[in-house]
LOPANU-156680 format. One line per field, with one value per residue: residue number from 0; z negated, y, x of N, C-alpha, C in turn; chain; residue in three letters. Coordinates in nm, 3 decimals. Each point is the difference from the previous one (the first is absolute). Layout:
seq NUM:...;
n_zz Z:...;
n_yy Y:...;
n_xx X:...;
ca_zz Z:...;
ca_yy Y:...;
ca_xx X:...;
c_zz Z:...;
c_yy Y:...;
c_xx X:...;
mol A:...;
type ALA:...;
***
This chain:
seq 0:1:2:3:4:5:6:7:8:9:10:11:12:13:14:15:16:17:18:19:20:21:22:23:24:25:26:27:28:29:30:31:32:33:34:35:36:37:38:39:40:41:42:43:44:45:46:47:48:49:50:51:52:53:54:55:56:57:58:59:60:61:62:63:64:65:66:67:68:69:70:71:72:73:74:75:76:77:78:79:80:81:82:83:84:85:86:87:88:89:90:91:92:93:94:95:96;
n_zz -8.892:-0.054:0.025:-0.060:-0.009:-0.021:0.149:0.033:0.101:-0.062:0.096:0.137:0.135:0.022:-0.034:-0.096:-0.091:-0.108:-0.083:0.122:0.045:-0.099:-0.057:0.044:-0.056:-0.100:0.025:0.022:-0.033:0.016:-0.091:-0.078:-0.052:-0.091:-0.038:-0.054:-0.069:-0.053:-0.148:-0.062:0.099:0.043:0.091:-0.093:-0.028:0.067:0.068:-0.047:-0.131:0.071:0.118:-0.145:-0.054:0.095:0.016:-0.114:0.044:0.050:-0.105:-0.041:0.092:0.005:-0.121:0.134:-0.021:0.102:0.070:0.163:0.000:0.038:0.045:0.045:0.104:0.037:-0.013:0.102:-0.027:0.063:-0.062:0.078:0.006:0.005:-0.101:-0.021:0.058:-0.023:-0.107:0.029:0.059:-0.056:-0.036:0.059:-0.010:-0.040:0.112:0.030:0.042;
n_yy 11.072:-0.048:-0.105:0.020:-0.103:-0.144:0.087:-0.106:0.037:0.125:-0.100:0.021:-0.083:0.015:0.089:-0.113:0.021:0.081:-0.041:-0.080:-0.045:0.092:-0.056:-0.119:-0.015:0.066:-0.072:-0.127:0.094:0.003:-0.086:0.113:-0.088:0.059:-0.082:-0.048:-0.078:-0.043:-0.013:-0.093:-0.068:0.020:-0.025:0.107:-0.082:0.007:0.027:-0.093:-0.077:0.009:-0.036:0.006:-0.020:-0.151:-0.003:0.087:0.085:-0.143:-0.097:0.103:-0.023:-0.142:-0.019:-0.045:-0.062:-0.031:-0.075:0.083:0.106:-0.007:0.116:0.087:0.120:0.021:-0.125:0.026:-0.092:-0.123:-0.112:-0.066:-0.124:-0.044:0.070:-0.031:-0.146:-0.037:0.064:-0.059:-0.110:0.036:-0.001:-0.007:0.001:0.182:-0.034:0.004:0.117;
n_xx 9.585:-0.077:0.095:-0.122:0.088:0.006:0.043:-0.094:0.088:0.107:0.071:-0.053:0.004:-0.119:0.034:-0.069:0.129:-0.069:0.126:-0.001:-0.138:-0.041:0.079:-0.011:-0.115:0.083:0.080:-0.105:-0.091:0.143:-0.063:0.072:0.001:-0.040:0.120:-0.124:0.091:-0.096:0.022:0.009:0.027:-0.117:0.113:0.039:-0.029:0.161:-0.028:-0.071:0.098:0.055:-0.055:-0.066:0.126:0.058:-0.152:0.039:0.133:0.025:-0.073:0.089:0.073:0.009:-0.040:0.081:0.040:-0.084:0.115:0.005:0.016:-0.067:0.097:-0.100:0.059:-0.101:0.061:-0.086:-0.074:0.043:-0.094:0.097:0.088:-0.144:-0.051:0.150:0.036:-0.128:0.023:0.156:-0.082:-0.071:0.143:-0.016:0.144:0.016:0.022:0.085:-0.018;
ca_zz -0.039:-0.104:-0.028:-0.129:0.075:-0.131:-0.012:0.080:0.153:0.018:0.097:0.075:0.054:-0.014:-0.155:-0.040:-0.162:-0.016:0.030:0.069:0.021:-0.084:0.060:0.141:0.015:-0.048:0.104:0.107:-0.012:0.046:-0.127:-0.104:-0.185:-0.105:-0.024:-0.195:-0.017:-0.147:-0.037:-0.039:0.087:-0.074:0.052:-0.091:-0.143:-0.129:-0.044:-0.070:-0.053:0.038:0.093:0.000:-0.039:0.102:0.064:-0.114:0.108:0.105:-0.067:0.007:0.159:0.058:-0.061:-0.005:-0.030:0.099:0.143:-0.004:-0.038:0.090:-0.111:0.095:-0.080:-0.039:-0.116:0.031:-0.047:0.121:-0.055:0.088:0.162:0.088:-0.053:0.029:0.138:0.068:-0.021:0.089:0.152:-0.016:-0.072:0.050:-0.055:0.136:0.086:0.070:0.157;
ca_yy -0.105:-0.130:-0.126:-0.136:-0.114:-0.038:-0.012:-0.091:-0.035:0.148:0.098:-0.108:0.034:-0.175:-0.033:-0.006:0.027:0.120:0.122:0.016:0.051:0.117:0.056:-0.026:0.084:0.135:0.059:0.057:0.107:0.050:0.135:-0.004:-0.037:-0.094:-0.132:-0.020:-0.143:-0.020:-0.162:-0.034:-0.047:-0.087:-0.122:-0.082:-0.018:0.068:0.171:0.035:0.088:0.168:0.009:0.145:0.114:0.027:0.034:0.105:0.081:-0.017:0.021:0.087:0.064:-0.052:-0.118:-0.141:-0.054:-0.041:0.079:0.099:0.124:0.162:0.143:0.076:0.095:0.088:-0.092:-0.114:-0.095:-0.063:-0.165:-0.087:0.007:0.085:0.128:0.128:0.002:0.084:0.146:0.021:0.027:0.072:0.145:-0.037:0.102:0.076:-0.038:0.157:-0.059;
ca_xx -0.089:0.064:-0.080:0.059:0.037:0.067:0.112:0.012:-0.056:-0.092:0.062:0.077:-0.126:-0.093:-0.006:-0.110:-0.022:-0.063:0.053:0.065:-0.118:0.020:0.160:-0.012:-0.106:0.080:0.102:-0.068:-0.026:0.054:0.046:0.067:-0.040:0.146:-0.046:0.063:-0.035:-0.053:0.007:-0.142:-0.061:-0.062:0.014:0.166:-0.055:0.035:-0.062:-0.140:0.003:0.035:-0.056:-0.088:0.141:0.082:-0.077:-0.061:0.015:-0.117:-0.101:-0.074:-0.034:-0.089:-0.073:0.043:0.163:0.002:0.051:0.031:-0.113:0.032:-0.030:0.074:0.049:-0.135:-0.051:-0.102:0.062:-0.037:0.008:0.010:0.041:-0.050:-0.016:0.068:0.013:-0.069:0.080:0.085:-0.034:-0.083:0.047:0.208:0.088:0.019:0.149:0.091:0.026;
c_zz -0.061:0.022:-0.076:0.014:-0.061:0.027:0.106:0.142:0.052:0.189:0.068:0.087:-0.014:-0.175:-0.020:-0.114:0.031:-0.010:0.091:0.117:0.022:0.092:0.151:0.114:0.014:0.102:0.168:-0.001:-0.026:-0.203:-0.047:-0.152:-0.112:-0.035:-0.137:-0.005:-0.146:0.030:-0.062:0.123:-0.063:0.046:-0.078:-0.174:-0.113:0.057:-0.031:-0.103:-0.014:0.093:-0.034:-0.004:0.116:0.128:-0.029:0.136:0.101:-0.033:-0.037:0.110:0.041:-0.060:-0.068:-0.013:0.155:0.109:0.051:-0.023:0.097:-0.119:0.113:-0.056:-0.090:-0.144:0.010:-0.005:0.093:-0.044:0.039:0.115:0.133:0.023:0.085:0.137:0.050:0.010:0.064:0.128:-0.008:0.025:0.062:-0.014:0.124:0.040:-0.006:0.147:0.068;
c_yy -0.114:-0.147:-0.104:-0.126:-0.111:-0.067:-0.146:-0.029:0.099:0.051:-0.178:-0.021:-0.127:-0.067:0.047:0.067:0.128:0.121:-0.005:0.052:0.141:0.090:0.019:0.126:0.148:-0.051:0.029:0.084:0.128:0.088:-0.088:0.042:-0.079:-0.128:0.011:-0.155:-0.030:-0.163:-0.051:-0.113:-0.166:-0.162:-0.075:0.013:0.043:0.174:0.037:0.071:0.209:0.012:0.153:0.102:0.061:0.085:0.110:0.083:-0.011:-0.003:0.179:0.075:-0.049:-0.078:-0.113:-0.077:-0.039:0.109:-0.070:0.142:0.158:0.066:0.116:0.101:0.080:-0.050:-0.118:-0.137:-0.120:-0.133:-0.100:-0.039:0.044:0.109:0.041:-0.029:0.065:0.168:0.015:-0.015:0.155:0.149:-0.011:0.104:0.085:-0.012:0.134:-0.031:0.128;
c_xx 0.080:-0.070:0.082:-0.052:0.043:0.117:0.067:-0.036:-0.072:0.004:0.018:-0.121:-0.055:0.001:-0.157:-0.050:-0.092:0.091:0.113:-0.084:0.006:0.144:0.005:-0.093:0.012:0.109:-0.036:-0.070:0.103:0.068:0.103:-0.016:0.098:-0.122:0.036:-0.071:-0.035:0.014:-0.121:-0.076:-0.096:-0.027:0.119:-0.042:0.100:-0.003:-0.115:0.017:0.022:-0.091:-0.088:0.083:0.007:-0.094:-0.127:-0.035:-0.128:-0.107:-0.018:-0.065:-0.109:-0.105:0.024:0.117:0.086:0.058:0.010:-0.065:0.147:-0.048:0.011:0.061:-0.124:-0.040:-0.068:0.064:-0.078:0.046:-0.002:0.002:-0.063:-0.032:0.115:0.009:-0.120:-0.016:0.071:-0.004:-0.153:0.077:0.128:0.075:-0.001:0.122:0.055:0.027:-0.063;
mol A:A:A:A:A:A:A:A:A:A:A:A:A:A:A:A:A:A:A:A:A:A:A:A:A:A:A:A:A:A:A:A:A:A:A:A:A:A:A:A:A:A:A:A:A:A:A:A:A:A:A:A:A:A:A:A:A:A:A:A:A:A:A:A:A:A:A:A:A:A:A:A:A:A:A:A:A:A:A:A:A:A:A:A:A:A:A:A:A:A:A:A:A:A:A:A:A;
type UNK:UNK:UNK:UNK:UNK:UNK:UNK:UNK:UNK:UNK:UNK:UNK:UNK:UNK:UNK:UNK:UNK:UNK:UNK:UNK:UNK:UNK:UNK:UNK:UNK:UNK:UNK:UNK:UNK:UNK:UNK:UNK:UNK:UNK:UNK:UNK:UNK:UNK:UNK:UNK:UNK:UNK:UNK:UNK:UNK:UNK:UNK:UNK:UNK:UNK:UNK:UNK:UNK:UNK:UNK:UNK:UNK:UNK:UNK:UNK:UNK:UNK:UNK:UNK:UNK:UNK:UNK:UNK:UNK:UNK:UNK:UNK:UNK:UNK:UNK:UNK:UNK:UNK:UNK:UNK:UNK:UNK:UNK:UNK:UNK:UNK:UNK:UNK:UNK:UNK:UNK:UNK:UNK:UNK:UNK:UNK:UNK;
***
């Protein structure tokens, strides 16, 4: 599985951001996933310009320019922070044991 992320405050606990949200969420639930970070974030005015370049990828998966967005392995595709935390407590990874 894949989550794309833009890359800021992806991992740490009590962090508020969405895609740290997202991340957080996936580690408690026990998975492992690559992290791909797209640029383009729409709180910094000089990546507006590229912002559609830099975020093509996601927009095709998902619609929207906006992450974070889960990709599972199946394909299915899962849009935002709650979305996935709630997926990930819903689905939790099978332990070994």
């Amino acid at each position: 599985m894949i989550l794309y992320t833009c890359g800021t405050k992806t991992t740490g606990p009590g962090l508020l951001h969405p895609c740290a949200k997202a991340g957080n969420a996936l580690d408690a639930a026990g998975y492992e996933y690559e992290l791909k970070t797209v640029k383009g974030y729409r709180a910094m005015p000089w990546t507006w310009g590229s912002r559609k370049d830099d975020r093509a990828e996601v927009r095709e998966l998902s619609g929207t320019d906006e992450v974070p967005i889960l990709v599972l392995d199946d394909g299915k595709v899962i849009s935002g922070s709650g979305a996935i935390a709630r997926w990930a407590k819903e689905h939790p990874a099978a332990r070994a044991g």
